[in-house]
KETOR-725177 format. One record per residue: residue number from 0; residue in three letters; x, y, z of N, C-alpha, C in turn. Coordinates in nm, 2 decimals, padded with zeros to 4 digits. Layout:
<pavos>
NUM,ALA,X,Y,Z,X,Y,Z,X,Y,Z
...
</pavos>
This chain:
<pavos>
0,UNK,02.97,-10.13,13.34,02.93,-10.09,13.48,02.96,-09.94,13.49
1,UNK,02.87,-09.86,13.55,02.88,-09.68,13.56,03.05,-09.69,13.66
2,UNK,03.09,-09.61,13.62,03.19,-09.52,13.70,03.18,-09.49,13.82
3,UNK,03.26,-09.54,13.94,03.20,-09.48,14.06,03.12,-09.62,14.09
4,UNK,03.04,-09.71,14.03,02.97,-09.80,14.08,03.06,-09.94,14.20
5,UNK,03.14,-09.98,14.10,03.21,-10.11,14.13,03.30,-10.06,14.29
6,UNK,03.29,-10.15,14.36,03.33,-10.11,14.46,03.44,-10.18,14.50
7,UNK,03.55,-10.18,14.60,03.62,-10.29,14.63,03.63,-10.41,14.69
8,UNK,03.45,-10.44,14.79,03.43,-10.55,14.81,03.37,-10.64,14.71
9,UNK,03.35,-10.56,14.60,03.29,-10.68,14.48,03.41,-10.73,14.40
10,UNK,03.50,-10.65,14.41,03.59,-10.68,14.30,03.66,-10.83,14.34
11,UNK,03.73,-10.93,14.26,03.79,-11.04,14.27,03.86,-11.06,14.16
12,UNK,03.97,-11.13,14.17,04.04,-11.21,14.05,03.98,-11.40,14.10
13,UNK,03.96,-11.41,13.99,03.90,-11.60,14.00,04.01,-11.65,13.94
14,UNK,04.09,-11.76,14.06,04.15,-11.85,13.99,04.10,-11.97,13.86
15,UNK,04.23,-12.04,13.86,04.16,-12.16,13.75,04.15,-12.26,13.86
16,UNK,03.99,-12.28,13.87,03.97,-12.32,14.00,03.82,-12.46,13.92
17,UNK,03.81,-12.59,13.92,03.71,-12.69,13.86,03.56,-12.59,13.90
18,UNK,03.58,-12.62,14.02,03.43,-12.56,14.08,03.46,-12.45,14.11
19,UNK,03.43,-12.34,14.07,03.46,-12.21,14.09,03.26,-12.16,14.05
20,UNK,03.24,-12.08,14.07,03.08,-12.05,14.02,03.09,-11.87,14.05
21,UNK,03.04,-11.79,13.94,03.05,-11.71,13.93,02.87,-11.66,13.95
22,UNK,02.88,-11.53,14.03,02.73,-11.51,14.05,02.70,-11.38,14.05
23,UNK,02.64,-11.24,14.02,02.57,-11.14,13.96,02.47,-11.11,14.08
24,UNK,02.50,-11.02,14.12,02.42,-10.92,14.22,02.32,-10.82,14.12
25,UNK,02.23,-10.80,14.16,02.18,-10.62,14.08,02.10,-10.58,14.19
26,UNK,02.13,-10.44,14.18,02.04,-10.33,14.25,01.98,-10.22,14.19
27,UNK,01.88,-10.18,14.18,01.81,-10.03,14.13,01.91,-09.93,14.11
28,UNK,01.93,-09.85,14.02,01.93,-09.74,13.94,01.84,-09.62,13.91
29,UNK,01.75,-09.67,13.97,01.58,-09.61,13.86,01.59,-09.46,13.99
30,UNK,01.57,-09.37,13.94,01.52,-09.24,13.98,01.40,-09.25,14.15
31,UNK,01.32,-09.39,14.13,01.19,-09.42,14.23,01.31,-09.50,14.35
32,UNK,01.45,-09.52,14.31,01.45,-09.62,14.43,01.49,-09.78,14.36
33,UNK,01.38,-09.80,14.31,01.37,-09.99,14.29,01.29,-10.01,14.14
34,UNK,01.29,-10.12,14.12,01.27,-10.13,14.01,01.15,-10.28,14.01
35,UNK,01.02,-10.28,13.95,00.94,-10.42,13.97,01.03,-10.52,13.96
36,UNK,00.96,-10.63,13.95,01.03,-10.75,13.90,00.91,-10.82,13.88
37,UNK,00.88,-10.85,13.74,00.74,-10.87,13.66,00.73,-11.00,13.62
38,UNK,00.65,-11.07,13.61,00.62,-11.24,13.62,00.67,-11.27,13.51
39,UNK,00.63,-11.19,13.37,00.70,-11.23,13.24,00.80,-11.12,13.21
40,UNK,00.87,-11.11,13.12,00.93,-11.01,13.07,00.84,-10.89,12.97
41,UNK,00.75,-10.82,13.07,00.66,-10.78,12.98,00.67,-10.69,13.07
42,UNK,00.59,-10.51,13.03,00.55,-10.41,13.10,00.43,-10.42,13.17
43,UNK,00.35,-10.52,13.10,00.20,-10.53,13.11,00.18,-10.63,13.23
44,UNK,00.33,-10.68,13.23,00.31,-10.85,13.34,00.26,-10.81,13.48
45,UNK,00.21,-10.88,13.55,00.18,-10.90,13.68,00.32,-10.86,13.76
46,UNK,00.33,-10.74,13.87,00.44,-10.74,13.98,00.44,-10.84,14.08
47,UNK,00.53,-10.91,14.08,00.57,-11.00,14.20,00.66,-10.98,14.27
48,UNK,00.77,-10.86,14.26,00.82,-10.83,14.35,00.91,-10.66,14.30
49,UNK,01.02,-10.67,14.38,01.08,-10.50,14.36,01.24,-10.57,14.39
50,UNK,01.34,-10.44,14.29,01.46,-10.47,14.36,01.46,-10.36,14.40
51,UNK,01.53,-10.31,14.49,01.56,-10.24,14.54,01.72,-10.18,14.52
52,UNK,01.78,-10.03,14.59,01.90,-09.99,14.52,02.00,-10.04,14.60
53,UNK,02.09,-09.98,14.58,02.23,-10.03,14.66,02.20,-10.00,14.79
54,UNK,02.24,-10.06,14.89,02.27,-10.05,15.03,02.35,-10.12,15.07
55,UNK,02.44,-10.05,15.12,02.55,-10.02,15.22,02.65,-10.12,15.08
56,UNK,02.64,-10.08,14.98,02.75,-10.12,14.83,02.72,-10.25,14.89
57,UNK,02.59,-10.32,14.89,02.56,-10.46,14.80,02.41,-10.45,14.75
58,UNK,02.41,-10.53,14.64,02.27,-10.56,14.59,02.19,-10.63,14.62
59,UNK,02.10,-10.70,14.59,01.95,-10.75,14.63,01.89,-10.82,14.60
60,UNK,01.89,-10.86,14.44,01.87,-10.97,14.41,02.00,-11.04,14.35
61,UNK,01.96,-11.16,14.32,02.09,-11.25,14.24,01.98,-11.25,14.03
62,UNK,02.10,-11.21,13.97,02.08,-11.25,13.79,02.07,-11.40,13.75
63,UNK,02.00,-11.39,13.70,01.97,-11.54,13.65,02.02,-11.57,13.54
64,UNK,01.98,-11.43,13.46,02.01,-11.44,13.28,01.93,-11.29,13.24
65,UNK,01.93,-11.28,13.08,01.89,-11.17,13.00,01.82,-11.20,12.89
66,UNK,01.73,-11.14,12.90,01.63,-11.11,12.78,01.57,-10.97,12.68
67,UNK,01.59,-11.01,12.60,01.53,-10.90,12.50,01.54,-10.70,12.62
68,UNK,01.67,-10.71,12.63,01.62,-10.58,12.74,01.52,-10.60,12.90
69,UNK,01.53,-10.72,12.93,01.49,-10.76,13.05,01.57,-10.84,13.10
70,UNK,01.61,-10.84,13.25,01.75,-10.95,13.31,01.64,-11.01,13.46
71,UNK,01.63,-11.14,13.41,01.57,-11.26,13.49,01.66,-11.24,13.62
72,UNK,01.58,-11.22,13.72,01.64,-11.21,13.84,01.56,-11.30,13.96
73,UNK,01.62,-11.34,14.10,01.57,-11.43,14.23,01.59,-11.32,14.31
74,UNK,01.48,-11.28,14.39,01.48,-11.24,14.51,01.42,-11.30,14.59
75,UNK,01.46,-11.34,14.74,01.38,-11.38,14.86,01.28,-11.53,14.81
76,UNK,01.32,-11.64,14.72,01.27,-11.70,14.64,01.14,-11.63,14.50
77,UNK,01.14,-11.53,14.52,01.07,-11.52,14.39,01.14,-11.50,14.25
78,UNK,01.13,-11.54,14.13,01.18,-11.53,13.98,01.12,-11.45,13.93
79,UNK,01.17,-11.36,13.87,01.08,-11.28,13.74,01.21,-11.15,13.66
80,UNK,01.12,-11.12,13.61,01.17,-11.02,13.53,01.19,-10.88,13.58
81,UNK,01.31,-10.77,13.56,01.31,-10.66,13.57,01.42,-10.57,13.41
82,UNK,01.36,-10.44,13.45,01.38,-10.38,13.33,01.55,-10.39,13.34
83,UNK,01.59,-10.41,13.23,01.80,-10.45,13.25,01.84,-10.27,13.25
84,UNK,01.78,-10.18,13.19,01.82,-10.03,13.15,01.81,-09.98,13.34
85,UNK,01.75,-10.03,13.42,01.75,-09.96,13.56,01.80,-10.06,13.67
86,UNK,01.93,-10.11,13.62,02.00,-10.23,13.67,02.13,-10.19,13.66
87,UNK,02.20,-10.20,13.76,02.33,-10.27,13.79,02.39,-10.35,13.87
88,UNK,02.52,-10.38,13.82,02.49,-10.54,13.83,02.71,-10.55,13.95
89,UNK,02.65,-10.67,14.03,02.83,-10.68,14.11,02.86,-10.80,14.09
90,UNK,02.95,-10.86,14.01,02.96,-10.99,14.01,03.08,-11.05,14.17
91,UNK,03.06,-11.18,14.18,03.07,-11.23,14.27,03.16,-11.38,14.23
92,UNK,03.25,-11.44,14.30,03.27,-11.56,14.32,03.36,-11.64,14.38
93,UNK,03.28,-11.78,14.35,03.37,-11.83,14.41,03.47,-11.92,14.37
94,UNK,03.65,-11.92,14.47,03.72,-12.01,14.37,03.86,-11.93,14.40
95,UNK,03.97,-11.95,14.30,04.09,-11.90,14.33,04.17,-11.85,14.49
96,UNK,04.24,-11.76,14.46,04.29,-11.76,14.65,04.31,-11.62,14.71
97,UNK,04.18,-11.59,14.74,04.12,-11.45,14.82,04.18,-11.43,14.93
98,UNK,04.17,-11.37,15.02,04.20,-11.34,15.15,04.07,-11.38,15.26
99,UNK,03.99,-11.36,15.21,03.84,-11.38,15.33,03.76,-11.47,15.19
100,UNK,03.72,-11.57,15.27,03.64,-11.69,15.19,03.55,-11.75,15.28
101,UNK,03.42,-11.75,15.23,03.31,-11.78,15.34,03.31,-11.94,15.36
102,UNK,03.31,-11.97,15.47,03.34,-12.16,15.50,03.16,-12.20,15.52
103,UNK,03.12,-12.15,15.52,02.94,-12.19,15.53,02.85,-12.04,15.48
104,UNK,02.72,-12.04,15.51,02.64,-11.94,15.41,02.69,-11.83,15.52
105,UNK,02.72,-11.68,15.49,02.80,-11.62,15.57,02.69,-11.44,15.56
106,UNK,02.63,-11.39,15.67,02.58,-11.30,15.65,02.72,-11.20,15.66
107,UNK,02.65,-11.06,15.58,02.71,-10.94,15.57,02.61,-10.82,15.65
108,UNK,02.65,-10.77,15.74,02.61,-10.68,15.85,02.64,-10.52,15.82
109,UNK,02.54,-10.44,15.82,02.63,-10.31,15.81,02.63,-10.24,15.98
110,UNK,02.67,-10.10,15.95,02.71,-10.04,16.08,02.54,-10.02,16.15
111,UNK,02.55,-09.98,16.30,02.43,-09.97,16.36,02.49,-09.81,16.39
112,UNK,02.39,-09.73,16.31,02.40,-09.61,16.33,02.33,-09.54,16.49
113,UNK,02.23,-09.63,16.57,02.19,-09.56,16.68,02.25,-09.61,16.78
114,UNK,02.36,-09.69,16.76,02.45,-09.63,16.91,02.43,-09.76,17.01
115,UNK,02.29,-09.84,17.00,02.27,-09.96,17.07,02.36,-10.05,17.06
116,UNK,02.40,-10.10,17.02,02.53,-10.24,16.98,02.67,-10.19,17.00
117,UNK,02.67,-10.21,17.14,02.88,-10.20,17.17,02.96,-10.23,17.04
118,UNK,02.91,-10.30,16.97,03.02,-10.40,16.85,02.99,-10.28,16.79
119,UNK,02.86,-10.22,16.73,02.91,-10.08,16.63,02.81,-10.21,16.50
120,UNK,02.78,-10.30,16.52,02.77,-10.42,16.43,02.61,-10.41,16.41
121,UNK,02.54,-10.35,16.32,02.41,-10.36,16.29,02.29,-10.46,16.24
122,UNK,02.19,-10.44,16.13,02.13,-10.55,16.11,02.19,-10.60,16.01
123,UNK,02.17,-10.70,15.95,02.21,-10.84,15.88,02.16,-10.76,15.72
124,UNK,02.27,-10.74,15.63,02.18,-10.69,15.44,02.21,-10.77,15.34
125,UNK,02.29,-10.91,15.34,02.29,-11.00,15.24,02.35,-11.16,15.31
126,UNK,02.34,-11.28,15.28,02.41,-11.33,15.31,02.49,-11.39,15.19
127,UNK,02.60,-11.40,15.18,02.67,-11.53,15.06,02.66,-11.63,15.09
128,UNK,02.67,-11.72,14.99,02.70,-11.88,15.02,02.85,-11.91,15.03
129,UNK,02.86,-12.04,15.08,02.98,-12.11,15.12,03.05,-12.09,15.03
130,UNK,03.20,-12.05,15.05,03.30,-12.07,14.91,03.34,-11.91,14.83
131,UNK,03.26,-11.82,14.86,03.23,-11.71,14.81,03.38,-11.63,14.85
132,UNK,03.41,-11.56,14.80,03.54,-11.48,14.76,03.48,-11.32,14.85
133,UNK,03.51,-11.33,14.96,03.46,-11.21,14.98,03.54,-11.08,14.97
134,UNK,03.60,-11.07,15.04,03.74,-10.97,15.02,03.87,-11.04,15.03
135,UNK,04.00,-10.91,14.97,04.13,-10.94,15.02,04.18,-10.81,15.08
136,UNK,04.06,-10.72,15.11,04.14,-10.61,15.26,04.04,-10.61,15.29
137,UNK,04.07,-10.59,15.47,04.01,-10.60,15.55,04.07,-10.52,15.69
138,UNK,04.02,-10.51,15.78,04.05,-10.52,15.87,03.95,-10.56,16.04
139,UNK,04.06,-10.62,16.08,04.01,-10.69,16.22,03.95,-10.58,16.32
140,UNK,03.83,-10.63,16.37,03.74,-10.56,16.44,03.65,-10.66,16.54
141,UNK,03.74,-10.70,16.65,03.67,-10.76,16.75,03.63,-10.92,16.68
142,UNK,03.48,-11.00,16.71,03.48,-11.08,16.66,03.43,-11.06,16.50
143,UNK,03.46,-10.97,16.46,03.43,-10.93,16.30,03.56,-10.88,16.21
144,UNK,03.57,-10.91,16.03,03.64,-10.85,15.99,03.52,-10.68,15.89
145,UNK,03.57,-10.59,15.93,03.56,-10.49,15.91,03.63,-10.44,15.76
146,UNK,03.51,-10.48,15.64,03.55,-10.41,15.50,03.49,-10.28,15.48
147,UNK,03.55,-10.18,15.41,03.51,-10.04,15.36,03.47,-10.06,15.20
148,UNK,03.33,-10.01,15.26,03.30,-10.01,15.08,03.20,-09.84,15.04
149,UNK,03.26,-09.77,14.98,03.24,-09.66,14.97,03.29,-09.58,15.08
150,UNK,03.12,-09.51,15.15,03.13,-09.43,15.26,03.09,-09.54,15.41
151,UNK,03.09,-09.67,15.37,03.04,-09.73,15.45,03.15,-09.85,15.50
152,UNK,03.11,-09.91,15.63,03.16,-09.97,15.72,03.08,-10.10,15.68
153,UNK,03.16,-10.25,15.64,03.05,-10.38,15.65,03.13,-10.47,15.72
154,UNK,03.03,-10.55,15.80,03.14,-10.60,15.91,03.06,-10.78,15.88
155,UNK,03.17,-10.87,15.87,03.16,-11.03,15.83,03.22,-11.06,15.95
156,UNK,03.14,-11.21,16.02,03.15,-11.29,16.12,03.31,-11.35,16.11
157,UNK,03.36,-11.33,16.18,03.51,-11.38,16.17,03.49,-11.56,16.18
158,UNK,03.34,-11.60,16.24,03.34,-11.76,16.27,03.31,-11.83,16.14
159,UNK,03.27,-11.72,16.06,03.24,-11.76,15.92,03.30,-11.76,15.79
160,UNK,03.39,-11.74,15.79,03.48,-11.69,15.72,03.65,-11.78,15.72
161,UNK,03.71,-11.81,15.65,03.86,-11.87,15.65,03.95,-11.73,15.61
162,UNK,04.07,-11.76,15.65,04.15,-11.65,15.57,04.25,-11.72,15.46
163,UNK,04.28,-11.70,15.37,04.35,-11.77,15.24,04.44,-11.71,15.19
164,UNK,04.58,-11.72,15.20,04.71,-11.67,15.19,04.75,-11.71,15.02
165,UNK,04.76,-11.56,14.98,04.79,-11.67,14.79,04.95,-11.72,14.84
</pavos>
């Protein structure tokens, strides 16, 4: 992973945990922004979709697997292929004893930069699933916990979320 990429809300330690499941974020790199996502692993394939780059330090699609210099990726239910050289990647999971753990599918919100929303709480940029290790700092912000990831503010539903004392 580049230097400067990995952020603090991706990071985790995974316990030794039966059902634990580990999961792979990727977002663009590429100079344009995003990167296709091609039906086969081919240059020539049919586009069926785009990832797009980081925003607000989360990714876009979920990794499936890797091929010959191509990494199988799901966005918004579509599969396909994108080039792995204009990819980076946040792994995720779930399991061991986090501080913030999602108790049902839990969206991640970033800040609302025009000022409309008293909360400061913007539109909705990923959701995780149940079980998910989200952070272990945070801080409390109304009905939200408020994580810093880079230069940015992301704010998680406090109704969604458990807190987990190691």
């Amino acid at each position: 992973m580049k230097k400067g990429l990995l952020i603090a809300l991706m990071l985790c330690i995974c316990g030794f945990v039966n059902a634990q499941r580990v999961f792979t974020l990727v977002y663009a790199i590429s100079d344009d922004g995003f990167v296709n996502i091609r039906a086969t692993p081919s240059a020539s394939s049919k586009v069926v979709g785009q990832v797009y780059g980081m925003l607000h330090g989360l990714g876009n699609a979920e990794k499936i697997g890797q091929v010959d210099g191509w990494t199988k990726v799901k966005k918004d239910n579509v599969v396909g292929y994108a080039r792995t050289k204009y990819l980076e990647c946040q792994t995720w999971c779930n399991g061991g004893s986090p501080r913030i753990v999602a108790k049902k599918a839990t969206p991640i919100y970033g800040e609302d930069f025009s000022g409309e929303s008293a909360t400061g709480v913007g539109s909705k940029l990923y959701t995780v699933p149940a079980g998910t290790i989200i952070a272990d700092t945070y801080k409390s912000h109304g009905n939200y916990y408020m994580l810093t990831s880079g230069h940015d503010n992301l704010y998680i539903p406090k109704s969604c979320v458990k807190l987990v004392h190691h």
